[in-house]
N, C-alpha and C positions, 0 to 999 in steps of 0.2 A: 161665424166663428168656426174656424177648423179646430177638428179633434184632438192635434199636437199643441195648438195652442191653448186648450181645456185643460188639457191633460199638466202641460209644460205650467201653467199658472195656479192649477191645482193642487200639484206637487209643492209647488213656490209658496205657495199659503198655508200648506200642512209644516212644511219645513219653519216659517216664521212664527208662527203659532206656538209650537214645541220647542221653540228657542226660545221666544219670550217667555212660555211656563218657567224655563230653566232657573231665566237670565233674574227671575222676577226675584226681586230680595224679598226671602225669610228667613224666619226663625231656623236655626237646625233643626234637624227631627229628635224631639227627646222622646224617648221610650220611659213612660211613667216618671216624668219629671227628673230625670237622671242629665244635673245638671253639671256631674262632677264625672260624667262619660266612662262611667262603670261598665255601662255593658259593652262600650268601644274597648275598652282597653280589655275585658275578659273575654272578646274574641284575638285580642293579636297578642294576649299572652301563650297558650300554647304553642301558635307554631312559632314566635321568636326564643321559647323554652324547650324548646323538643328534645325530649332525652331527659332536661333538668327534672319534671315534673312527675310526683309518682303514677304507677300506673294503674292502684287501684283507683276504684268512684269517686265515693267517700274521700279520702285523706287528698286526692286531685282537686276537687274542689274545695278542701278547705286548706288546700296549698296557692290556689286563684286567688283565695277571698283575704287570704293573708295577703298576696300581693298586691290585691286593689287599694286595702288600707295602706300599705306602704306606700302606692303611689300619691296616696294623696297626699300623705304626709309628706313627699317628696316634693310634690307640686307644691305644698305651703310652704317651704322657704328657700323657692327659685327665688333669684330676681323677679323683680315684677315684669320687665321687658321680655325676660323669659317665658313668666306666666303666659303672659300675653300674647306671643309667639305661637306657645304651644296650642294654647284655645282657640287661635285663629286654626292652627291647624287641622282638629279635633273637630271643629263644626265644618271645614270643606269637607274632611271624612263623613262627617253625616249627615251633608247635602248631595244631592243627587248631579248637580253640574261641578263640584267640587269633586267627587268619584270621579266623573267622568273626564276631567283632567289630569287627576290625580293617577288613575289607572286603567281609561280607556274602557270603562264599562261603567254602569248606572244601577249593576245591583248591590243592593247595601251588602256591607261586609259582613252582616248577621245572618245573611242566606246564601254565603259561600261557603266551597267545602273547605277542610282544610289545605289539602293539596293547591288551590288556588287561590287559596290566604298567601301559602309558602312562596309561592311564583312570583306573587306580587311583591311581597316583602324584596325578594330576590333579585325583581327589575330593579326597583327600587335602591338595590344595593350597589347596585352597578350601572344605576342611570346615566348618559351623557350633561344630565343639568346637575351644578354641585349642589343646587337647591332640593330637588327630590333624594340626593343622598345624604343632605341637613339631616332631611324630616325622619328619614327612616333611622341615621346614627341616634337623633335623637329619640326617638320612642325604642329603638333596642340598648339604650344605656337607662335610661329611666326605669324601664320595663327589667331588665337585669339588676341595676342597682336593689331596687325596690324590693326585687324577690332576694337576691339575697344578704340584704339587708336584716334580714328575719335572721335569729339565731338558730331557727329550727331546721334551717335547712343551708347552714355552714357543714354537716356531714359529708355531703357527697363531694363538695370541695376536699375533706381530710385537714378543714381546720376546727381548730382547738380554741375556746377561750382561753384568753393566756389565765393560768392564776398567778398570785404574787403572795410569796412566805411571806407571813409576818414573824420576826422571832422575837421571841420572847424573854 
């Protein structure tokens, strides 16, 4: 056996290998049971919020955790075909060959920085497939719906509850 063919079949075997780990169906990865992808979406709220969100600690984070409930409540009364759409989309995001489609790299979106959250968001925005800019319209209207959906942070908009006189 020559060296190039060692080597040439070697190659060919690590490459199949690491394909089939990919290719192999499971479960998403849930991070302590989070089967409602709270920590997915409270990494890609910041940077599809940038600007929106306060910039103390404290009141940021309890401006995220206002928005994670909003989205669920958002998500409970899509369509169901909707639901279903989205969830599919939400587990390729937290599979590792679903990233790698998705965006050309295999590290989860919870150990990137922000800067290459934003980038990504960004291909994404202006992808050549009208499928990757579905996915991304639809997690930055959910994602924006959601947050200000909340009355608490109608302010920076400069909207008003309307009130209504009653007279008497």
């Amino acid at each position: 056996m020559k060296r190039r063919t060692f080597l040439t079949g070697a190659f060919a075997g690590t490459a199949v290998l690491a394909l089939g780990v990919n290719l192999y169906p499971s479960d998403p990865i849930t991070i302590g049971g989070d089967t409602q992808y709270r920590v997915l979406f409270s990494v890609l709220i910041p940077p599809l919020l940038e600007g929106a969100l306060p910039d103390v600690v404290s009141q940021r984070k309890l401006a995220i955790d206002t928005t994670l409930d909003a989205i669920q409540t958002s998500i409970s009364v899509l369509p169901v075909e909707q639901q279903a759409e989205l969830m599919e989309l939400l587990a390729l995001l937290e599979s590792r060959l679903g990233l790698l489609i998705l965006t050309g790299s295999m590290t989860p979106l919870m150990m990137r920085s922000p800067a290459d959250l934003t980038n990504m968001l960004e291909a994404w925005r202006f992808h050549y497939l009208d499928m990757v800019q579905m996915a991304y319209l639809g997690l930055r209207e959910l994602i924006l719906a959601s947050y200000y959906a909340t009355p608490a942070h109608w302010g920076k908009l400069g909207y008003a509850k309307p009130t209504f006189l009653l007279n008497a």
